[in-house]
C-alpha positions as CSV (number, residue, x, y, z in Angstrom):
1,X,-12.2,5.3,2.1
2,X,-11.8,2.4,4.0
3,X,-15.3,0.2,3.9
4,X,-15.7,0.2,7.3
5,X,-15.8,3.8,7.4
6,X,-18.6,3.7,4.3
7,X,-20.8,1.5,6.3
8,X,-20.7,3.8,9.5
9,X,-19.0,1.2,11.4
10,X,-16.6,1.8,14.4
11,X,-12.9,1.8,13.1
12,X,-9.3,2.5,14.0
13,X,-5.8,3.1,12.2
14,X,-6.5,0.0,10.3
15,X,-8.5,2.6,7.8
16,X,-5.0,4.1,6.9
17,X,-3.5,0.8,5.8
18,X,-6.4,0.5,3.6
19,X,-5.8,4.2,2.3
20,X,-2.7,2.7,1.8
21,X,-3.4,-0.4,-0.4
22,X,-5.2,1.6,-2.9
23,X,-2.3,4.3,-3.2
24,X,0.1,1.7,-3.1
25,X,-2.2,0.0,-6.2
26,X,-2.6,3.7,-8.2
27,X,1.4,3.5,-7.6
28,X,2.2,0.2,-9.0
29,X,-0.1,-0.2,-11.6
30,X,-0.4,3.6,-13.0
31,X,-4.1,4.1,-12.9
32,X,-6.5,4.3,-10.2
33,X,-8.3,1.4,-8.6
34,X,-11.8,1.8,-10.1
35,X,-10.7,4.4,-13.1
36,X,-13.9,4.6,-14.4
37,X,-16.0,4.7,-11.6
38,X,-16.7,8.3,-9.5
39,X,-15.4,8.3,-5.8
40,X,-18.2,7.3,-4.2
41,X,-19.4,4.5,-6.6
42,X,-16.1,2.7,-6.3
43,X,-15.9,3.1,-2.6
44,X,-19.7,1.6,-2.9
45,X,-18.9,-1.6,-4.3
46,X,-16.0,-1.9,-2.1
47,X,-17.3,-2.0,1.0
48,X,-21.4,-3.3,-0.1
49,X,-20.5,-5.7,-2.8
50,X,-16.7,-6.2,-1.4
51,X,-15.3,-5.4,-5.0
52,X,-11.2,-4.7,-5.0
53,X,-9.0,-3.7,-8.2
54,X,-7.7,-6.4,-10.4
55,X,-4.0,-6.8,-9.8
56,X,-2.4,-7.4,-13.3
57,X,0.1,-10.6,-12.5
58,X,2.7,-9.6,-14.1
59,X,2.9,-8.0,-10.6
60,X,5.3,-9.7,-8.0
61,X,3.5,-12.1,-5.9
62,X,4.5,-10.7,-2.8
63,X,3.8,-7.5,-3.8
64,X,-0.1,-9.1,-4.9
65,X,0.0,-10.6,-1.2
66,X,0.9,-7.0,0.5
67,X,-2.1,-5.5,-1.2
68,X,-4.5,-8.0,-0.7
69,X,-3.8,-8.3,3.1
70,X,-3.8,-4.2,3.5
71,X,-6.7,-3.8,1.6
72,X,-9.2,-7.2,3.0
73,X,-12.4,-6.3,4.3
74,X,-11.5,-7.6,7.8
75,X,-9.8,-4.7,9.7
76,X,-8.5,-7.2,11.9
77,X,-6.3,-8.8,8.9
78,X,-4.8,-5.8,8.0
79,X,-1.2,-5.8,8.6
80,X,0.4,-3.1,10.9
81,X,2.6,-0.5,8.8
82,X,5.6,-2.2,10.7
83,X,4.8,-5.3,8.9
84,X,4.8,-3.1,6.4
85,X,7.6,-1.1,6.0
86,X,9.5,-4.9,6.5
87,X,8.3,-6.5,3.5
88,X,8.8,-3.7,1.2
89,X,12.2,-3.2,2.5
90,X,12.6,-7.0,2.3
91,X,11.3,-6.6,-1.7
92,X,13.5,-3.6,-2.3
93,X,16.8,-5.5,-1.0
94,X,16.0,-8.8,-3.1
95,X,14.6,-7.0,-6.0
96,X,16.9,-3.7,-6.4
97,X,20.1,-5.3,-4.4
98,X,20.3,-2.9,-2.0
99,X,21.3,-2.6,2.0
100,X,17.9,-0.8,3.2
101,X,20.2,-0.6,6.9
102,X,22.7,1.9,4.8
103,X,22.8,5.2,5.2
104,X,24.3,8.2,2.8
105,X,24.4,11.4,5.0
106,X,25.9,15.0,3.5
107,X,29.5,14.0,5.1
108,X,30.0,11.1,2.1
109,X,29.6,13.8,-0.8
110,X,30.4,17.1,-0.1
111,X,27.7,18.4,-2.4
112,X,25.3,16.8,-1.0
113,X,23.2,18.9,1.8
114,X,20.9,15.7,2.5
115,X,20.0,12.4,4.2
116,X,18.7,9.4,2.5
117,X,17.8,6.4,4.4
């Protein structure tokens, strides 16, 4: 839950790319953002004492800076998911070498009966 939401504050879609951050973390890292706390303790001290998880830096820096943007206490400095979607195709193509713009459809491999962007 986004903190602004917590506090009873007006909000807008910007509470989804917080959702997202702290996915996004449980994703990366492998454990949740507050693992010992309960729910509503760790969404607490996020939005009363402004508490966030500790990103382990082995994690790629621009990967630290995504989360930190999506999940900052300012609504306002949230990045929109089209900001995004371009930086973590921008990470896949420099870290995993790949075209993000190619497309395999079910006519390349006959046994194939999908799409994958």
């Amino acid at each position: 839950m986004a903190p602004e939401v917590y506090r009873h504050e007006e909000y807008d879609e910007t509470v989804d790319v917080y959702s997202f951050a702290m996915i996004f973390f449980y994703l990366l890292i492998g454990r949740p953002p507050w693992p010992t706390l309960p729910g509503l303790e760790a969404v607490r001290k996020a939005a009363l004492e402004g508490d966030r998880p500790n990103i382990p830096r082995d994690v790629d820096v621009r990967l630290q800076s995504l989360l930190k943007d999506a999940w900052d206490d300012n609504p306002k400095v949230r990045p929109p998911f089209s900001k995004i979607s371009t930086a973590l195709a921008a990470y896949n193509k420099d870290v995993f070498k790949t075209d993000t713009n190619a497309i395999a459809s079910a006519e390349d491999d006959a046994r194939c009966k999908c799409s994958i962007l």
